[in-house]
N, C-alpha and C positions, 0 to 999 in steps of 0.2 A: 905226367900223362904218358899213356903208353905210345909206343912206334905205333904207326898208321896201320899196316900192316899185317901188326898184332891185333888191333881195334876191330878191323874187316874179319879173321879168323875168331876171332871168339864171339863180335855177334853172326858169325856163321854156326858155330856151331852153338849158340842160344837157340836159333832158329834151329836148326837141326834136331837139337832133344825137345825142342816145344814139339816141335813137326812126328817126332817120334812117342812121345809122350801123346798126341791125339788122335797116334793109331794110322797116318795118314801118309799115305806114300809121296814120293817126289811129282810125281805126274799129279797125282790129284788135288795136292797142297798149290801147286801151279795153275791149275786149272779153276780151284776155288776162287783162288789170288787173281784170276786176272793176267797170270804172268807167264813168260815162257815160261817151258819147263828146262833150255838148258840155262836162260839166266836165274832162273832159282839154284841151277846145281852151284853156278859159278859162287854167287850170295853166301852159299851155306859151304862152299870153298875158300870163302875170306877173300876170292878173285875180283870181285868186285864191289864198287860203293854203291849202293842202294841210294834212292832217293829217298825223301821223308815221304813221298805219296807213295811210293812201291813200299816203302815202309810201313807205311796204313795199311796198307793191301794187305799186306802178310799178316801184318800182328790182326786184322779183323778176320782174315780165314783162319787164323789160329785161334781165336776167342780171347785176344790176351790183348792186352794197352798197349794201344802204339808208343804211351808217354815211355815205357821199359823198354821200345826198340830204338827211340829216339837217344835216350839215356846211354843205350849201349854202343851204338853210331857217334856220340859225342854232339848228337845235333840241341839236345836239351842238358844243362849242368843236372846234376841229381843233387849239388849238394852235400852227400857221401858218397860212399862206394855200397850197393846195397849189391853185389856181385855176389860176396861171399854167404848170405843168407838163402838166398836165391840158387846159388851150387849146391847148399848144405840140406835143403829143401829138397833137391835132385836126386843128390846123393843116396836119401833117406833111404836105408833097408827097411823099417819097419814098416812102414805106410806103401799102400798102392799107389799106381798110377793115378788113378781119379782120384785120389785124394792129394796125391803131389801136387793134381792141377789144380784145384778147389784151392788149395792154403795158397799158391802161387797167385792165383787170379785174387783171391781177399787180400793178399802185403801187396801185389802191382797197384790194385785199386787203391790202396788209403796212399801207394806214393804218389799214382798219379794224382789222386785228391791235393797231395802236400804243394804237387809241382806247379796245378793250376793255377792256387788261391792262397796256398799258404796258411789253410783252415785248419784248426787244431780243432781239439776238443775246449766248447764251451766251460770261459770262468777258470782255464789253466794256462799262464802267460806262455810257456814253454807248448802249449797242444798238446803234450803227453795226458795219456789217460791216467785217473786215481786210478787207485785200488777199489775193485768192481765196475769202475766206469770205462767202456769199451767204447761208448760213443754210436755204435751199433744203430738204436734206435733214433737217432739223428738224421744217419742215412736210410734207413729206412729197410734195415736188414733186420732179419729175424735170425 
């Protein structure tokens, strides 16, 4: 497990490219939230620990699963490390922003899915999808 330290710095700066990634300045991501705005800066500072309700706060002004802030905080196990998908996502040069957020918000969803219930895809012990089976219309996305 990483230092404490490290943990608050990098789900600060989660929150910080989500926060930038929805266009949304410090004042007004604060203001959505519910929260100050200089304990938002502290937050996305690594300065401080966030609660799991300030946490809710954030991840629902952000439009994103509190399960991925909670994960990032260390307050829910994930189980992996889905970090690296989720940078790589970020990262991405060829794809726009709305579309970073879009694939982000579909892989948060199905983990948070995983983290709730532990629901896979129906008739596969493992919940991995076959081949052509995405599971999609189960939940009820098009």
């Amino acid at each position: 497990m990483r230092d404490l330290p490290d943990r608050w710095a990098d789900l600060g700066e989660f929150i910080r490219q989500q926060r930038e990634m929805a266009k949304l300045s410090l004042r007004r991501l604060s203001e959505i939230a519910g929260i100050s705005n200089p304990y938002l800066s502290q937050i996305e500072r690594g300065l401080r620990k966030p609660s799991a309700d300030i946490l809710q706060q954030i991840a629902k002004a952000l439009s994103i699963s509190a399960e991925t802030l909670y994960v990032r905080a260390g307050i829910l196990d994930a189980g992996r490390d889905s970090g690296d998908l989720v940078s790589a996502i970020l990262a991405a040069s060829d794809i726009d922003d709305a579309q970073k957020q879009t694939m982000l918000r579909i892989y948060l969803s199905f983990r948070a899915e995983h983290v709730r219930g532990g629901m896979g895809v129906p008739g596969r012990p493992d919940g991995t999808a076959g081949e052509g089976d995405s599971g999609t219309a189960r939940r009820g996305l098009s």
